[in-house]
N, C-alpha and C positions, 0 to 999 in steps of 0.2 A: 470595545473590549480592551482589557489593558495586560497586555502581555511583560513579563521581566526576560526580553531576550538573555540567553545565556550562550547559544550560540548561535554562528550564523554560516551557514553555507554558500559562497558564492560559486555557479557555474556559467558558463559562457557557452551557448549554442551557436553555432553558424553551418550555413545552408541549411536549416532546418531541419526538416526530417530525413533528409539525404546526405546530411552534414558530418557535426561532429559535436561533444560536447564534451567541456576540459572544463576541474574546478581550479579552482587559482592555489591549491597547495598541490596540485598535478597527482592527488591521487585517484580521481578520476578520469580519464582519457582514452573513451569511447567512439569508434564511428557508429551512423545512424543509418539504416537502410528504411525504405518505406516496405509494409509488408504485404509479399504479393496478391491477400486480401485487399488490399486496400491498393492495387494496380499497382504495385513496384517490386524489383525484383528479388526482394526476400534476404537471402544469402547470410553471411557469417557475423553481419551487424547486429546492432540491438535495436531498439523504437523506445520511443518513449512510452509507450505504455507499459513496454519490461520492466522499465525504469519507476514508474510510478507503482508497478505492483509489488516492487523487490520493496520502495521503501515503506509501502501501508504493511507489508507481510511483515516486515521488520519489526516497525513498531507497535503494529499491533500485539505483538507476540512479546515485546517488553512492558506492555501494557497489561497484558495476563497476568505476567510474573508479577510484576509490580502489586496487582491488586492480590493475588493471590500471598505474596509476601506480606501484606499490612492485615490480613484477615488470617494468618498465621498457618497457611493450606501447605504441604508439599507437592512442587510439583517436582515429579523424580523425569519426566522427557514433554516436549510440546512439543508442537508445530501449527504454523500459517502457512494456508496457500493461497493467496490473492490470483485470481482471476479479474483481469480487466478486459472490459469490452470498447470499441470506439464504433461509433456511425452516424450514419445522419438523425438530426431531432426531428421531429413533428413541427417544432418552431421554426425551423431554419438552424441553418448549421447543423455544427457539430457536437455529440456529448459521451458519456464515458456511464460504464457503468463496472460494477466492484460487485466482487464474490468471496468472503475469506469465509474458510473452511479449515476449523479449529478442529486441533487432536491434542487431547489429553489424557493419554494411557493411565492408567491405572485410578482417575478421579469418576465417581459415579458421575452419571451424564445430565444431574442437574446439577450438581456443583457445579462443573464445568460449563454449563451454559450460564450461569449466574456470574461466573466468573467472566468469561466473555458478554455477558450482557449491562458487567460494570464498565468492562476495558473499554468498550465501546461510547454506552453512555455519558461517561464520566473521566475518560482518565488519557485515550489516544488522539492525541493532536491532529490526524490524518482522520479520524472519525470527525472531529470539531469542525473541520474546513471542509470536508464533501457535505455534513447534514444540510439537509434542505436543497443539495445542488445534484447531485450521483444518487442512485440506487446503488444505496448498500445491502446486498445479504450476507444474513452471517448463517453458516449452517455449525452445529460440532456433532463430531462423528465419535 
């Protein structure tokens, strides 16, 4: 697949999931707690799956607008809310699984899912890189 980077985000983790994570123009500079689900002490940190839900919610939701802008729709409010799960696989290891749940007030609720079922298919970079790897569900309310 032949990608035109345009931009590129570098972040540095250390200690991993008990650590910290800083990107190199320091507008990110986060510690990392393990969450007491998963045997560590929880607290005022973040994890990386906050982390990975904040950015699929994000773009999925510019992804909306976006398609919703070239098919010439208003949207007057949205929102995502990314639900990420972590646990052990069937295979071994580890795996992750994704829940976004779209709201699009005032669009009848097939629009809205057409619309989410382009963003999806066709248009958010976070959908392209889980397909085939994450259970994604998408539900709109």
């Amino acid at each position: 697949m032949s990608i035109q980077t345009l931009y590129t985000a570098n972040v540095t983790a250390t200690g991993g999931r008990e650590g910290r994570v800083v990107a190199d123009d320091g507008k990110l500079d986060v510690a990392l707690a393990l969450p007491k689900a998963l045997g560590g002490p929880g607290g005022e940190a973040t994890n990386p799956e906050q982390l990975f839900a904040a950015g699929y919610a994000a773009c999925f939701e510019s992804a909306i607008r976006f398609v919703a802008r070239e098919q010439k729709i208003a949207i007057t409010a949205s929102s995502v809310t990314a639900t990420v799960g972590v646990g052990p696989r069937a295979a071994g290891g580890f795996g992750i699984t994704a829940a976004l749940t779209v709201s699009l007030p005032g669009l009848e609720k097939s629009v809205a899912q057409a619309l989410a079922d382009r963003a999806h298919q066709d248009i958010c970079p976070y959908s392209h890189a889980t397909r085939g790897n994450v259970d994604v569900k998408i539900e709109v309310i």
